[in-house]
C-alpha positions in Angstrom: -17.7 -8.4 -6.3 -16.4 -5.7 -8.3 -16.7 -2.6 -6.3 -14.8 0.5 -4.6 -13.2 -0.2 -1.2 -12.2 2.4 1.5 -9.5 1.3 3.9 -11.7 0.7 6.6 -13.7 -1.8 4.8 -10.6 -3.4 3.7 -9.6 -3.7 7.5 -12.5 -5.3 8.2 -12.1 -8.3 5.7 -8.6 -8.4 7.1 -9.6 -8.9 10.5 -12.7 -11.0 9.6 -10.3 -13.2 7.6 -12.4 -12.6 4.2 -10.0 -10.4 2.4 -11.3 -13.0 -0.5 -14.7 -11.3 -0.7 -13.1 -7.9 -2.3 -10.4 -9.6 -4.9 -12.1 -8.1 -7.6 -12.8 -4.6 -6.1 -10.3 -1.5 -6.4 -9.1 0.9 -3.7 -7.3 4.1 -4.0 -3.4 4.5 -3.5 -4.0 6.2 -0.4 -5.2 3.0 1.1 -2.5 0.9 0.7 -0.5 3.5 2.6 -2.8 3.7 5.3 -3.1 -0.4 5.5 0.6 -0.9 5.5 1.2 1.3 8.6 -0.5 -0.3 10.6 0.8 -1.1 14.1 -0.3 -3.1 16.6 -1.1 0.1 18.9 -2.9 1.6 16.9 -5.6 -1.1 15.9 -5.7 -1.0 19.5 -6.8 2.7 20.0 -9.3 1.9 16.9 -10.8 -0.9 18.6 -10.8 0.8 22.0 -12.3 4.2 20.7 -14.4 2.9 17.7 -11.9 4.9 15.5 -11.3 4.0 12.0 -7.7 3.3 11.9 -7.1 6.5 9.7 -8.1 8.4 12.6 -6.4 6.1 15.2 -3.2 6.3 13.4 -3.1 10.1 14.5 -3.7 9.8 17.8 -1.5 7.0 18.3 1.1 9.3 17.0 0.3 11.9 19.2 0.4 9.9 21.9 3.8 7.9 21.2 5.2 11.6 20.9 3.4 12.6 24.0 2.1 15.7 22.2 -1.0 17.4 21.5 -3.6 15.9 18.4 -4.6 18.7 16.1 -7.5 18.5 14.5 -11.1 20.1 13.3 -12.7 17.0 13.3 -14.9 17.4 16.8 -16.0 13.7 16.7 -12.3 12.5 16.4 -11.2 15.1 19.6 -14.1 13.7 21.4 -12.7 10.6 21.7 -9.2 10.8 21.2 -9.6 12.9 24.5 -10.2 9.8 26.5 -6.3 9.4 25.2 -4.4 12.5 24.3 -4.7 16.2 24.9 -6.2 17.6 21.7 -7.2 21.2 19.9 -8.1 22.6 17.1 -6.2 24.9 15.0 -8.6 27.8 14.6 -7.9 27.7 18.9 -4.7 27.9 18.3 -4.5 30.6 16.0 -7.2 32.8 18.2 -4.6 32.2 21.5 -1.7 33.6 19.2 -3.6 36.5 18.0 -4.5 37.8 21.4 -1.1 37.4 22.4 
């Protein structure tokens, strides 16, 4: 099927063991970076959260570093709280300037 995949969809034919079914599609460059850092933790935290792996890759980061996830994304520090302390830069910025 000649189409546009994202990385996540391209995970999931990985893990289903169909990457057959998107031979004839293209991704973007982006993906291939995304696809070939994945570790084993972090598919773990994607499965475990209902990440995509995008997503999971950060917070896996975060917590390998045992530091703080920064991000806007609310849904994302939703669950990566369940993992990793988490804020958002516009928090950050607001505790500075009342300094």
């Amino acid at each position: 099927m000649k189409a546009v995949s994202d990385s996540s969809s391209i995970f999931e034919a990985i893990l289903q063991g169909k990457i057959h079914i998107l031979s004839e599609g293209v991704t973007i460059p982006l993906a291939y970076y995304e696809l070939g850092n994945c570790s084993e933790e972090a598919l773990k935290i994607s499965i475990k959260l209902e990440l995509t792996f995008y997503d999971s890759a950060y917070v896996n980061l975060a917590k390998t570093k045992n530091i703080p996830l920064i991000t806007e994304d609310g849904k994302l520090r939703r669950k990566a709280e369940k993992i990793v302390e988490n804020t958002q830069c516009k928090r950050i910025i607001t505790h500075i300037h009342n300094r």
